[in-house]
C-alpha positions as CSV (number, residue, x, y, z in Angstrom):
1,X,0.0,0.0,0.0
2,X,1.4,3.5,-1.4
3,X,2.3,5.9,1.7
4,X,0.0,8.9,1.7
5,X,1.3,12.7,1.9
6,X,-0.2,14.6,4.6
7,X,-1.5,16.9,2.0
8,X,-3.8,14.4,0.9
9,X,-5.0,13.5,4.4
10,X,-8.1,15.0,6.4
11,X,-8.5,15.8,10.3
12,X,-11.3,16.4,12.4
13,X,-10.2,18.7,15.4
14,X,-12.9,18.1,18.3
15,X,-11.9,20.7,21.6
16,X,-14.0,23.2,23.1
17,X,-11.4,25.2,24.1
18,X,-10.7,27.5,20.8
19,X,-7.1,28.6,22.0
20,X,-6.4,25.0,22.4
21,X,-8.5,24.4,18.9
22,X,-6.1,27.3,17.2
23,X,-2.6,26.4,18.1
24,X,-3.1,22.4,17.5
25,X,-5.2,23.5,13.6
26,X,-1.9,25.8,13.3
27,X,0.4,22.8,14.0
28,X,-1.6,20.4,11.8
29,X,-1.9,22.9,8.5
30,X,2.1,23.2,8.9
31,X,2.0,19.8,8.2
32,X,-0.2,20.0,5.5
33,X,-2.7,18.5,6.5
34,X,-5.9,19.7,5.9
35,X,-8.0,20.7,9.1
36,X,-11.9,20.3,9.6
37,X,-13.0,21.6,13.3
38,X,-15.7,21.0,15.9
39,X,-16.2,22.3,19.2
40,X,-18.1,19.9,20.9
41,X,-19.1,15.9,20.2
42,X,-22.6,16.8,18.5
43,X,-20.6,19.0,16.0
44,X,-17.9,16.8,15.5
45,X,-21.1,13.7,14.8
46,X,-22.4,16.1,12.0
47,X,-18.9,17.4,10.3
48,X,-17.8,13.6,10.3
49,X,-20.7,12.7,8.2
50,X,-20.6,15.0,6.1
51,X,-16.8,15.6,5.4
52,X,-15.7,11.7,6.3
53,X,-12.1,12.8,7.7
54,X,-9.7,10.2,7.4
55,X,-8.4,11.1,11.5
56,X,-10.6,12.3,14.2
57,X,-9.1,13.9,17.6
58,X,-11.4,13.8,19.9
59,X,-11.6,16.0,23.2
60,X,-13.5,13.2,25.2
61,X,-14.7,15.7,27.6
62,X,-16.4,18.2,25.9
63,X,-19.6,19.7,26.3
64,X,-22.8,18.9,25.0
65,X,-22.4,15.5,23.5
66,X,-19.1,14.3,24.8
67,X,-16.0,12.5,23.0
68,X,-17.2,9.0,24.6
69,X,-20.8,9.4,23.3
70,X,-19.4,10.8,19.9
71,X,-17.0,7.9,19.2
């Protein structure tokens, strides 16, 4: 199976804390990686569906619909 460049590769961000959401989008795009976000589980539920990342990071504690309940 061919490697894949992170420029072809799609991440959900799930964390209610935006500064926290910021900085780790920020470290992800310099990676090239391209970055969906969601601030809470029921967000992240409906974004998933719709855009099908191909990675989800999931805050498990946020508010809501938590990560647990999400997942």
């Amino acid at each position: 199976m061919p490697e894949r460049d992170s420029r072809d590769l799609t991440v959900l961000l799930v964390e209610d804390f935006e500064d926290t959401r910021h900085f780790m989008r920020l470290e992800l795009e310099e990676q090239g990686f391209i970055v969906f976000e969601a601030e809470n589980g029921q967000v992240a539920v409906d974004t998933a569906a719709r855009e099908k990342p191909d990675v989800i990071l999931m805050d498990l504690t946020s508010p809501l619909m938590d990560g647990f309940t999400a997942t």
